[in-house]
C-alpha positions as CSV (number, residue, x, y, z in Angstrom):
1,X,0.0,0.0,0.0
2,X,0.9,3.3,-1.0
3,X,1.6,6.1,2.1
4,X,-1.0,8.4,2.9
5,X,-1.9,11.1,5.2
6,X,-3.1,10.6,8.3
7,X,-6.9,11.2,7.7
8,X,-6.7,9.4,4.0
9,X,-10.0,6.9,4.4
10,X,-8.0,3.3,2.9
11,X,-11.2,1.1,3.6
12,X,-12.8,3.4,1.0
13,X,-10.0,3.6,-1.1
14,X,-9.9,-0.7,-1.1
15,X,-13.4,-0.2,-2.5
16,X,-12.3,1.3,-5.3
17,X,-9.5,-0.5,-6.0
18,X,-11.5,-3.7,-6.2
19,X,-14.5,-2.0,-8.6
20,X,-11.8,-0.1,-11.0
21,X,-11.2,-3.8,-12.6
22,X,-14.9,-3.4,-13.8
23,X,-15.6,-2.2,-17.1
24,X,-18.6,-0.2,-15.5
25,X,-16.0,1.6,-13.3
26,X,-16.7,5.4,-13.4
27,X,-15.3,7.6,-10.8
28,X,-15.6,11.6,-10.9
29,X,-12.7,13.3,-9.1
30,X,-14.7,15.2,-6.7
31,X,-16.5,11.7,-5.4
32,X,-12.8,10.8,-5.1
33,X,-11.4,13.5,-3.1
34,X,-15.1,13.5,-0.9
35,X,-15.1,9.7,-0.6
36,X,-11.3,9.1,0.7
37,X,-10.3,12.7,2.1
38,X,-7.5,12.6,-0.7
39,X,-5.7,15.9,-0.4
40,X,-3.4,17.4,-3.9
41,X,-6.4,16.9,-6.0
42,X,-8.9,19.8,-5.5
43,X,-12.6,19.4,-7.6
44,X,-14.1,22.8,-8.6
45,X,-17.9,22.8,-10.2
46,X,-19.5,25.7,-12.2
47,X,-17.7,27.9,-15.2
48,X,-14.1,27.6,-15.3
49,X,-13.9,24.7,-12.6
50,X,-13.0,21.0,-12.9
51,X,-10.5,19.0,-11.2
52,X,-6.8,20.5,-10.5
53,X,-3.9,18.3,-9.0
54,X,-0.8,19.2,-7.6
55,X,1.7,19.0,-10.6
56,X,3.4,15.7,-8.9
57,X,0.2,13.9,-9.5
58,X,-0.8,15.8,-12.6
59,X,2.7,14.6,-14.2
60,X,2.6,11.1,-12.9
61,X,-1.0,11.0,-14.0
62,X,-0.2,12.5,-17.5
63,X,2.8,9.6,-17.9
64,X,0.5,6.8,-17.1
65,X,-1.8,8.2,-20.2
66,X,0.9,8.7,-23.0
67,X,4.1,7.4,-22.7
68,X,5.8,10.0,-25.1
69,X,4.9,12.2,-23.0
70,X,6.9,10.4,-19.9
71,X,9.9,10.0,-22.6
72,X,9.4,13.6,-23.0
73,X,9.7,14.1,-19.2
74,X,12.1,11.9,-18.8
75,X,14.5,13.8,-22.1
76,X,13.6,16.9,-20.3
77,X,14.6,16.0,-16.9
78,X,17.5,14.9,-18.5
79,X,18.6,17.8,-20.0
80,X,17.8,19.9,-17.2
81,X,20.4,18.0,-15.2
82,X,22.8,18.3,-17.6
83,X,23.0,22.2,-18.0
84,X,23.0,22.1,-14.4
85,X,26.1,19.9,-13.9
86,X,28.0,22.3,-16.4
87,X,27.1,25.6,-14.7
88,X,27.6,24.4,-11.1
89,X,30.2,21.9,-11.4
90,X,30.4,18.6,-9.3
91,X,31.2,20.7,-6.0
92,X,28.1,22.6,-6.7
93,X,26.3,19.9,-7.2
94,X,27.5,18.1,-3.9
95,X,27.5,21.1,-1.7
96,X,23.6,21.9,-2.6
97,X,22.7,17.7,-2.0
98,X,25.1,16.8,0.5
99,X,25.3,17.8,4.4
100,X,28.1,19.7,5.0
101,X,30.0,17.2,7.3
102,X,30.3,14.7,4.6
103,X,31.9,17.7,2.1
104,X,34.6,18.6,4.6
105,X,35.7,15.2,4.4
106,X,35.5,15.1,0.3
107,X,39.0,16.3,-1.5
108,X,37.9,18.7,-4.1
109,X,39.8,21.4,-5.8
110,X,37.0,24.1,-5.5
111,X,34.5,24.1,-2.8
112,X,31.2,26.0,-3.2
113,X,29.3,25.9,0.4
């Protein structure tokens, strides 16, 4: 099982689990969010509304339904890291990811803390 907060209702989320494998399956997101006290997923009604996710879930979400579109990510993500390792450098790199005990203890020639 998946972790959750505190107040996230699992018996009602097993429910669902168990009648997604029907082809009769139909769940709205704001019976979701109601139903299991999901929180990142927010379900407006009315002109302009509809459901809105926090952009972790709206990315994994998006990946699950077009996989060019998590190969895009993924290239993207990618290159992103990339341009990042060339303008920082590796002690860049360690000093913003690393505590600064272990970076003491590292020989580098340039040290960015």
């Amino acid at each position: 099982m998946f972790c959750a907060h505190a107040d996230f209702n699992h018996v009602e989320f097993d429910a669902f689990r168990i009648q997604a494998s029907l082809n009769s399956f139909v769940m709205a997101p704001q019976k979701w969010v109601e139903t299991t006290n999901a929180i990142g997923i927010i379900s407006k009604a009315g002109r302009y509304g509809g459901p809105y996710a926090h952009k972790k879930f709206a990315f994994e979400f998006a990946s699950w339904i077009s996989v060019e579109f998590k190969l895009y990510l993924v290239k993207e993500l990618e290159c992103l890291k990339t341009e990042e390792t060339k303008q920082l450098g590796l002690a860049g790199i360690l000093s913003a990811t690393l505590p600064k005990s272990i970076i003491e203890f590292i020989p580098m020639q340039s040290k960015r803390i």
